[in-house]
N, C-alpha and C positions, 0 to 999 in steps of 0.2 A: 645419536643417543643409543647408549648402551641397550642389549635387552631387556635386563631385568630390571632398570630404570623406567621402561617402557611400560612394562607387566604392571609395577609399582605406582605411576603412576595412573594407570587403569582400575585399578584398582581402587585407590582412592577417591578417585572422579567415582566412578561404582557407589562406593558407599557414601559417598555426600550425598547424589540424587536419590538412592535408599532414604536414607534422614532427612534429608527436603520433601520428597515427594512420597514418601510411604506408597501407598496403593495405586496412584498415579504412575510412578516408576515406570512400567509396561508401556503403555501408550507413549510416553514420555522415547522410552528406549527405541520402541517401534518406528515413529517418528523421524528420529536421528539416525536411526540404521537405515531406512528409505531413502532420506538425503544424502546418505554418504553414499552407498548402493550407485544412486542414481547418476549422483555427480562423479565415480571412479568408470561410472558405464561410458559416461559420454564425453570423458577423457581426450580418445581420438578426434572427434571434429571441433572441440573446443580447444586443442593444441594448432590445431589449424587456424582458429579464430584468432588467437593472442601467443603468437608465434615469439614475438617479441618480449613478451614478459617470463621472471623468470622462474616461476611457478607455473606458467604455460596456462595460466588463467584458473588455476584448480578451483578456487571457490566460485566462481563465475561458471564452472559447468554444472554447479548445485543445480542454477537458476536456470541454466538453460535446457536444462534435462528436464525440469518441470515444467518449462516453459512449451517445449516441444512438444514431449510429448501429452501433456494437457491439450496443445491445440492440433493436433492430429487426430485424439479420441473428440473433439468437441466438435470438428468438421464434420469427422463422418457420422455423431450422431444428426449432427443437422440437417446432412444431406442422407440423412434417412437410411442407411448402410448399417450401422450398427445402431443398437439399443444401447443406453446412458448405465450400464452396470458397471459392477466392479469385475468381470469377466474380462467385460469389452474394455475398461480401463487396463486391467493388465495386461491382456493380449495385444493391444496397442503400442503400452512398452515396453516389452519383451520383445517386440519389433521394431520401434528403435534401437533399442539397444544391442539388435543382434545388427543393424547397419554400423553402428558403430565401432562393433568388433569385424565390422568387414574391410573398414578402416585401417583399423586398428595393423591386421594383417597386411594391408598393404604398406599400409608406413614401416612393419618390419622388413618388407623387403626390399625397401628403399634405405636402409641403414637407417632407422630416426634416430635422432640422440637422447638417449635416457638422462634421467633426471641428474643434476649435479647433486654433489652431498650438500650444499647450499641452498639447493631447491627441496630438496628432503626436509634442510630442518628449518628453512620458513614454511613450509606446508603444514609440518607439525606445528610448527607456533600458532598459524592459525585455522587447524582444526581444533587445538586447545583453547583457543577466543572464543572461535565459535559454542563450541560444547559448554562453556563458562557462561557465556551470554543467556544461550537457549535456557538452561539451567536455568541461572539466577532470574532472569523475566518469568520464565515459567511457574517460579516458585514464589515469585509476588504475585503474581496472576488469581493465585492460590487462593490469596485473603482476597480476593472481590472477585471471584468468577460468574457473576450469573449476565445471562445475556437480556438484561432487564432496565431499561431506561435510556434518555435520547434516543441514538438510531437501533439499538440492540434488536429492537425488537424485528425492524426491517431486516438486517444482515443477519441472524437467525431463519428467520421464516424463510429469505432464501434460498437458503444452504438446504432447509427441512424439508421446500418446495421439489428442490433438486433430487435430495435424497429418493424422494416418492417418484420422480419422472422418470419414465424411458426415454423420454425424448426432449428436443431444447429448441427454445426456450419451453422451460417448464410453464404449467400453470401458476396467472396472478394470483397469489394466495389472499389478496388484500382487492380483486376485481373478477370475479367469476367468470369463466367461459368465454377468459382471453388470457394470452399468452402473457408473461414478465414487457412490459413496454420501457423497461431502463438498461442500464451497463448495468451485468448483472457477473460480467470476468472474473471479478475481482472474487467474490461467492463461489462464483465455479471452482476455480482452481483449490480454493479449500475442499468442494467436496469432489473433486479428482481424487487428493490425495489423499482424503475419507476411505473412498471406495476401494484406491487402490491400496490402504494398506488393512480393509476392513474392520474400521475404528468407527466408533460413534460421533455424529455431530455435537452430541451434550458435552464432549472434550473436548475434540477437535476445534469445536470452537474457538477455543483458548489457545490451542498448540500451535495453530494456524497464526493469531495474535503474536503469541512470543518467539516464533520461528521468525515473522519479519522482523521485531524487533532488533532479534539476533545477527541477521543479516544484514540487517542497517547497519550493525556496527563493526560484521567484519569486513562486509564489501567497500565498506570507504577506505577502509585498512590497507587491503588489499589493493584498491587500484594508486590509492597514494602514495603509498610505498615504495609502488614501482614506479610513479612517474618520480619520485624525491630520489630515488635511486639513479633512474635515469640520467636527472639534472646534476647530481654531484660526480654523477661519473663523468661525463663531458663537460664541468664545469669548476668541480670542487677538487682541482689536482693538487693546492694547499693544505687540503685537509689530511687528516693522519687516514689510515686504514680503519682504524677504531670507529672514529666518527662518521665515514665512510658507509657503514655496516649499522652504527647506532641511530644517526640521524634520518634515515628512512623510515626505520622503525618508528619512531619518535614522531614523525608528520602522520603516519598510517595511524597510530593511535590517539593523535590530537584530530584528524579528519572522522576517523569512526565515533567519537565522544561530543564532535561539533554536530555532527548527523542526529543522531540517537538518542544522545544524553541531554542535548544543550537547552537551553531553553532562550530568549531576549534579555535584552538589558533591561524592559521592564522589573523583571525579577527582581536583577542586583538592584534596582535603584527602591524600588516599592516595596518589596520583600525586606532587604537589606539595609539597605542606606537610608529612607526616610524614617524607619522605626529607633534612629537613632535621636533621631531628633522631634518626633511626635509619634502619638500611639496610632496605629494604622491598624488596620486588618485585613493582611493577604488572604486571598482566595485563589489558588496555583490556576485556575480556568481565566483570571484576572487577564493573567498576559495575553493571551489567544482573543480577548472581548475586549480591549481600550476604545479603539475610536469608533466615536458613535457611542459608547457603552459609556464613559467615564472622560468628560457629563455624557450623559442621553440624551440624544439626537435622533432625527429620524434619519440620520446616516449610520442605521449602525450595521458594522463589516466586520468579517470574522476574517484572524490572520492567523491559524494555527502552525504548528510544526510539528512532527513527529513524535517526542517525548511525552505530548501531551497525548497525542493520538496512541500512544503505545501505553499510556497509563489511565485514560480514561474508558478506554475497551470496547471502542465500536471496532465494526469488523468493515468498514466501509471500502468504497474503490479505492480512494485518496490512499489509503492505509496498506491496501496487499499491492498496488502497483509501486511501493517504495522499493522493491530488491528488484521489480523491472526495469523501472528509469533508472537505477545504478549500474543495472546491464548493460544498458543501452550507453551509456556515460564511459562505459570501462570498454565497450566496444571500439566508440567513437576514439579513444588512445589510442587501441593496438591498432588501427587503422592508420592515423597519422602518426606515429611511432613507427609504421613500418616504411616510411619516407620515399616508398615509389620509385625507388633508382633508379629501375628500368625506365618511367616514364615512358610505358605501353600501353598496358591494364588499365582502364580509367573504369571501365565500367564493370558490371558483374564482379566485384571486388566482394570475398565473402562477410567482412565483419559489417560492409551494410548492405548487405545483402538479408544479415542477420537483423540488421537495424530495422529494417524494414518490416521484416514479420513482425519482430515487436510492434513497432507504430502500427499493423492491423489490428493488433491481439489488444493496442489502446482502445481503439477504436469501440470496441465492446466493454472495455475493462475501466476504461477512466478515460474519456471521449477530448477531457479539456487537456491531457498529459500528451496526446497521439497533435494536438494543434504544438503544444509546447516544445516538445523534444524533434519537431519535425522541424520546427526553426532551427533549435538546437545543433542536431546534425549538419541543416544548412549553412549555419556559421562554420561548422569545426571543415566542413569540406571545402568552403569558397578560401580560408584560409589555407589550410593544407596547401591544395594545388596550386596558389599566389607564392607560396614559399617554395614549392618544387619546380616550379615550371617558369617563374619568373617572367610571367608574362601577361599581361593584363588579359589580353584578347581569352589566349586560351585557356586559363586559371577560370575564368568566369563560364567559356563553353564550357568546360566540362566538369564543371562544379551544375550548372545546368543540366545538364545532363546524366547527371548522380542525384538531381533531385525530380527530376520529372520521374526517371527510374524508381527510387525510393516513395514516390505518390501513389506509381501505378502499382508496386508490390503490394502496400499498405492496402489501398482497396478493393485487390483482388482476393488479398490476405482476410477479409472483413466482408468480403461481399454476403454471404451465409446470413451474417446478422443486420445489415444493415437494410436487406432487400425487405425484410421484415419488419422493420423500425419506425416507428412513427415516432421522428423528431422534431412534433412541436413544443416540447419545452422551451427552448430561446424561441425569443420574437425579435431579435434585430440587436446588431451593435449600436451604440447610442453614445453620444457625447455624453462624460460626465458631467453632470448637473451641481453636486457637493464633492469636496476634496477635503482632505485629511489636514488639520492643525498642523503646522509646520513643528509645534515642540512634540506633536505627538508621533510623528514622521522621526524624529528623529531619535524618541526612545527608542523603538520597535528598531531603527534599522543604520542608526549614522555610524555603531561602531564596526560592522559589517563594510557597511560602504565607505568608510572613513579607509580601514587596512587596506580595500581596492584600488583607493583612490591613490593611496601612497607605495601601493605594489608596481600600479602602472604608472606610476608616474620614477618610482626606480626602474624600469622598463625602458622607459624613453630615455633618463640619463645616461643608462649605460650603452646603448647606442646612438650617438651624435649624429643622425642623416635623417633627413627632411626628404627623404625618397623609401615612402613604404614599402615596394620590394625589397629595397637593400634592406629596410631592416626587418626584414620577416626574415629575409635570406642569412641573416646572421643572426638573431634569437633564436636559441634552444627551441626546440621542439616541445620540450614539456612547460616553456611558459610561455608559446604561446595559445597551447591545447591549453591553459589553465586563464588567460587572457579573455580566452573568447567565452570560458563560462562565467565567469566576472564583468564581461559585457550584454550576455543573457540574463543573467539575473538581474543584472539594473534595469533593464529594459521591464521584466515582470513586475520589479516595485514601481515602476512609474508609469506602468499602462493602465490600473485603477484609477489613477489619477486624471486619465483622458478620456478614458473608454468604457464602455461597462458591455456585456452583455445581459440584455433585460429579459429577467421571466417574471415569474407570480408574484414575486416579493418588491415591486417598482417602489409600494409607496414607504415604507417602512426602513426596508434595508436593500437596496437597487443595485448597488455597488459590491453586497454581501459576499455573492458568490463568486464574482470576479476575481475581489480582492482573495478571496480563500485558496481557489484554486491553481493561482498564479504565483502568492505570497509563498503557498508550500514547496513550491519547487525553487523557486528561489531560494529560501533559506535552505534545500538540501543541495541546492547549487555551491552557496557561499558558504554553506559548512565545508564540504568535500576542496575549497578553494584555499578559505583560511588554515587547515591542516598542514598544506603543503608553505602557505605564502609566511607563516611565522614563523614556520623550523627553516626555508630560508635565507629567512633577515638576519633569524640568531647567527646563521650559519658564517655572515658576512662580515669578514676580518678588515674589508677595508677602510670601511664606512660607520661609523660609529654611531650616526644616527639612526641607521636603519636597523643595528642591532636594539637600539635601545624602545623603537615603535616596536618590534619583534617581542623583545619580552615584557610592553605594558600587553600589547595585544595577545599573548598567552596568557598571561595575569588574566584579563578580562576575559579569554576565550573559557578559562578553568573556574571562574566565577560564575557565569552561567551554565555550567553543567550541575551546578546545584541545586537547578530547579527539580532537576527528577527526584533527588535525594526528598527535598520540600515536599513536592505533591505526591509522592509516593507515602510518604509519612500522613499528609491529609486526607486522603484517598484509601490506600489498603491499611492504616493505621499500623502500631508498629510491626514490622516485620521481623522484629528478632525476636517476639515470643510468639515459639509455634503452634501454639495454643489457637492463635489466628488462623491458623490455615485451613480454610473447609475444600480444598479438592479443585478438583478441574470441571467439576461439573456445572454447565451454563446453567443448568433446567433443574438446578436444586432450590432454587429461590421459590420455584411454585410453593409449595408445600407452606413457606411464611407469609407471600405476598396472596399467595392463594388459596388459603386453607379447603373453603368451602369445593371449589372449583377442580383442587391437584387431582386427585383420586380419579374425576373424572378425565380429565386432560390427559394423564397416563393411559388410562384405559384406551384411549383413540391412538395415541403413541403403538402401542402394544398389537391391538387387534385390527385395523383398518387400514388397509394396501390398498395401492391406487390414489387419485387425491378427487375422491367425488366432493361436491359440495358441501360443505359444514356451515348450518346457519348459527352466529353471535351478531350480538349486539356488536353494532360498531361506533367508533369514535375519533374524538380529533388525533393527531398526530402528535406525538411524544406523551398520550396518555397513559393510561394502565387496562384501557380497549382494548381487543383484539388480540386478545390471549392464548385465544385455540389457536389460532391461525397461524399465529406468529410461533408457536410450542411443536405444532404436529406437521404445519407445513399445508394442511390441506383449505383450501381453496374458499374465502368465503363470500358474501355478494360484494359487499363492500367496506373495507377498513380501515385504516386511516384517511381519513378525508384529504388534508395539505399534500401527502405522497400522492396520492392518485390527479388531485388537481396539476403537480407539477408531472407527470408521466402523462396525462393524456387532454389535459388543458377543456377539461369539457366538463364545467361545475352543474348545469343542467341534468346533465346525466348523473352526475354522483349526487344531485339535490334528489333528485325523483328517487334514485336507490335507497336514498338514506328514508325517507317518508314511508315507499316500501315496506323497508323491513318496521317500521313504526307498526306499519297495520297488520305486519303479521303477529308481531309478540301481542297487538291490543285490540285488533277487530274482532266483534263479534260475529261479524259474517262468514260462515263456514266455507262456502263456495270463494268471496275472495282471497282469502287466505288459502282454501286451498290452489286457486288459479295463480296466484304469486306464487308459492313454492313452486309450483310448474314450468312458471315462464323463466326460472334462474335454476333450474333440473335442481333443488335444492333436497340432497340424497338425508343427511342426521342435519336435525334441530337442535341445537344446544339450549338447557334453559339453566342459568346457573346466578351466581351471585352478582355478575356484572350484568345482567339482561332485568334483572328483578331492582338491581338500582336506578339502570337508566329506566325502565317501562314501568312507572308507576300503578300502570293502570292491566299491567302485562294480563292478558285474558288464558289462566293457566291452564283451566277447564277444559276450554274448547284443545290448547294443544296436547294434552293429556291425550284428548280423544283422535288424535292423527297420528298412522302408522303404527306402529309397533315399536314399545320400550326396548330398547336394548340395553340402559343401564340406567337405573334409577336407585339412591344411596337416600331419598328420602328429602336429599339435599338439593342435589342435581341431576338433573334429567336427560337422558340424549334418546329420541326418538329415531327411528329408522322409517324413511318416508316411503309408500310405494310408488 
């Protein structure tokens, strides 16, 4: 690409995000120049990781540069060496990143091979997706940014928790005078990259949101691309050169929009197709709620995907570990992609070696993704080495012996947080008790596992032998790495079906969180699968029927990418008049949701370092409770009731907390109330409009006369306690 094409088109991207994002712009720019920054630093070890591909992995060191160096600053503050600043974060990576230019030096004097002009302008291609992406999410984010309803309020108060700490885990902002007791990763790494680029949480919040978004849809791009490239180059010697070059393309951007964009077949049928023939009324959260929900059962399970999670705006684990387990995914390629000729190296082998850190940094970050992807891996390596090695015996040791390795990385990787951890939330795996409607099984998932069933089963025809070596040893490398994630994901749709793991919710919804957290990776399984498995069928000249499931199943894969278009429409309402667009700011909502309250909540925001005790009224989970806490970050006795039951299993204790604070906003007894604020070191008393709704009887008098006013509006009151 010419220069001044280049200038020209900078330019233009330039002034779009101007026009989108007005005052936002900055943070927005800051953002994306970090990510680029980070990902061009650690360049050198990530050419080493995806040796094989022909962008040498470019977008994939975005992820692993944050990855890295997030969990090197996250070590040492746990292990009490550094304090959790923005100092200590950049000094961190400024030290990765000078290992990687030590790297870097040494591969210069090894002759490395510089990039082809081929590799230049697929990198441009998709650093242009990505910057489109980031943009466009960012700038619907716009019309609904506040961090206010379902989980908001938790994945905020985290990040705000964080912000306040020097050390990790920070204080429970929702259980006084103990530490965070959940996977709290996922929050971390947003405010890593807060601190490191000295940005506010009240955006960040959002950026953090639309960055994975963004990612979702280039990193499926990106790794598909290169395995559809792979397969047509050793495969597709019929094809023209044209097609050759197009049809990679063409899988990359059908894989990035099945990720990202797509939504269930619920959609097309309930959305779509029944409103043609009775009046219906979709609700885009519809699809993610059916069984159990529609009818109502007391099996009800939540089966979400990405696009919902990337338009409904929690900041949750499930959500920032999406561009990890893509890592991990694109890893596990250039692994078996690099086909082991020597058949030496079995172990300490870098790309999982790489895998393996991640699976620690699950472990904290999304605990059910670190069980999942650990299978995961185990599949793509028992396979690999059965095709290399072509021998039952040794295929299986040392597939063994790449996962015992791969255990003990993970744990050592993760010991920091886990020696810490009180994981009683599960109480045991449990035979399923209720199963899913079989037509409801099959809205959700038969057009998915229908294209599987028909990919591996053109699999088996085109190799005629009844001896699994021989046909590993003669299928393509990249279907059978696309094989075994088509046999992982089935296995995720149909282990709710057997099994559950039981916590809090047995009576009601038992199955809930099973089906959630397995259903999501599966569908980013079988997105990242069908990308590649439809472009191809089309591709296939010889076969007439495989071309023609090829293009019903793009038809339908492109019908389902409408749900975003839908709920985005229901959700941030129209997006082309910009008249909608109130900003990036999560913490603008106070001011309408909280009139009485905001003024003071800023004031705590603004003047109060450290995270001493803040007494509110507290309440149930997903209410409009727990405002200060969830706003400023600091620490109150107890807040959401359902979260804290499912982190520390112990209702006793949160029943007595919650009585507690009852007698302090209403006792008249000076001494008890004052010995309770005592026994919870409870530093500012908040008394505001949520404390005066729930305490009827709140005794204003008496807290008037404790401590000392430090802001009182007439309205709302925050004492400072001695």
């Amino acid at each position: 690409m010419k220069t001044y094409l280049k200038i020209l088109i900078a330019a233009m991207l330039s002034g779009l995000t101007f026009f989108l994002l007005q005052e936002d712009s900055g943070p927005f720019f800051l953002w994306w120049l970090m990510v680029m920054i980070l990902g061009c630093s650690f360049m050198p070890i990530t050419s080493i990781l995806f040796p094989g591909f022909q962008d040498k992995g470019w977008m994939f060191s975005k992820v692993i540069a944050i990855a890295v160096s997030g969990y090197v600053t996250w070590l040492l503050v746990t292990l009490k060496i550094l304090k959790f600043t923005s100092a200590a974060c950049l000094f961190v990576t400024l030290a990765c990143i000078s290992v990687n230019l030590g790297i870097a030096a040494l591969q210069r004097q090894k002759g490395s091979v510089p990039f082809s002009a081929a590799a230049k302008k697929l990198i441009v291609r998709e650093e242009l997706i990505l910057f489109l992406a980031f943009l466009l999410w960012t700038y619907i984010v716009g019309f609904r940014p506040q961090a206010f309803g379902e989980e908001k309020f938790m994945d905020f108060g985290f990040m705000a928790a964080m912000m306040r700490s020097p050390s990790l885990p920070a204080a429970d902002l929702w259980y006084s005078q103990s530490p965070i007791n959940y996977y709290y990763g996922g929050q971390y790494y947003a405010v890593f990259l807060t601190k490191l680029t000295g940005t506010q949480i009240a955006v960040t919040y959002n950026l953090m949101r639309t960055l994975i978004a963004a990612m979702a849809f280039i990193l499926p791009f990106s790794l598909i691309q290169q395995v559809s490239s792979d397969y047509f180059k050793n495969t597709g010697n019929t094809l023209s050169q044209k097609l050759h070059k197009l049809l990679p393309c063409c899988a990359g951007l059908l894989a990035g929009a099945a990720v990202s964009l797509a939504g269930n077949m619920h959609y097309v049928i309930y959305a779509k197709i029944l409103p043609l023939f009775r009046e219906t009324n979709y609700w885009f959260p519809n699809s993610t709620r059916f069984i159990g929900h529609d009818p109502e059962t007391l099996d009800q399970t939540i089966h979400e995907f990405p696009a919902y999670s990337f338009i409904q705006g929690d900041l949750h684990a499930h959500v920032v570990n999406i561009y990890f387990v893509l890592t991990v995914v694109g890893l596990l390629y250039a692994w078996i992609k690099n086909e082991n000729k020597e058949k030496k190296k079995t172990l300490l082998q870098l790309p999982l070696l790489m895998c393996g850190l991640f699976l620690g940094i699950f472990q904290w970050s999304n605990a059910w993704d670190f069980a999942i992807y650990y299978v995961v891996i185990c599949g793509v390596c028992l396979f690999g080495n059965l095709k290399w090695f072509q021998n039952w015996k040794q295929g299986i040791l040392i597939s063994a012996g790449q996962w015992v390795e791969l255990l003990v990385l993970s744990l050592l990787a993760s010991l920091p947080f886990t020696l810490h951890f009180d994981s009683g939330m599960a109480q045991g795996i449990r035979l399923a008790q209720n199963h899913s409607a079989l037509y409801q099984l099959c809205i959700l998932w038969a057009f998915p596992v229908l294209a599987v069933l028909f990919y591996l089963t053109a699999l088996i025809l085109e190799r005629r032998t009844c001896r699994p070596l021989r046909w590993l040893s003669d299928t393509d490398t990249a279907d059978i790495f696309i094989a075994v994630l088509c046999l992982c994901a089935f296995g995720l749709i149909l282990m709710p079906e057997l099994v559950y793991l039981q916590d809090i919710y047995e009576k009601t919804a038992a199955r809930s969180n099973t089906m959630f957290k397995l259903t999501y990776q599966a569908f980013i399984l079988l997105g990242l699968c069908m990308g590649f498995i439809f472009i191809r069928f089309l591709s296939d000249n010889s076969r007439r029927w495989i071309q023609i499931i090829g293009g019903i199943g793009t038809i339908c894969l492109l019908l389902t990418t409408g749900y975003t278009p839908t709920a985005i429409h229901q959700w941030q309402g129209n997006i082309f008049h910009k008249d909608g667009y109130l900003g990036l700011d999560a913490t603008a909502f106070l001011e309408t949701s909280y009139p009485e309250d905001a003024p003071a909540i800023r004031w705590l925001q603004e003047n109060i370092k450290g995270s001493p005790v803040t007494l509110e009224a507290n309440g149930n989970s997903y209410s409009s409770y727990c405002r200060v806490s969830a706003m400023t970050g600091l620490p109150t006795v107890l807040g959401w009731y359902t979260h804290e039951h499912l982190w520390r299993n112990d209702t006793d204790d949160l029943n007595e907390r919650s009585r507690q604070i009852e007698l302090i906003y209403t006792s008249r007894d000076e001494n008890q109330v004052r010995s309770l604020l005592s026994r919870y070191q409870v530093s500012y008393l908040f008394i505001g409009q949520m404390e005066r709704e729930k305490y009827k009887t709140l005794n204003e008098p008496l807290l008037r006369s404790l401590g000392e006013i430090v802001y009182d509006d007439k309205t709302v009151i925050i004492r400072l306690l001695p």
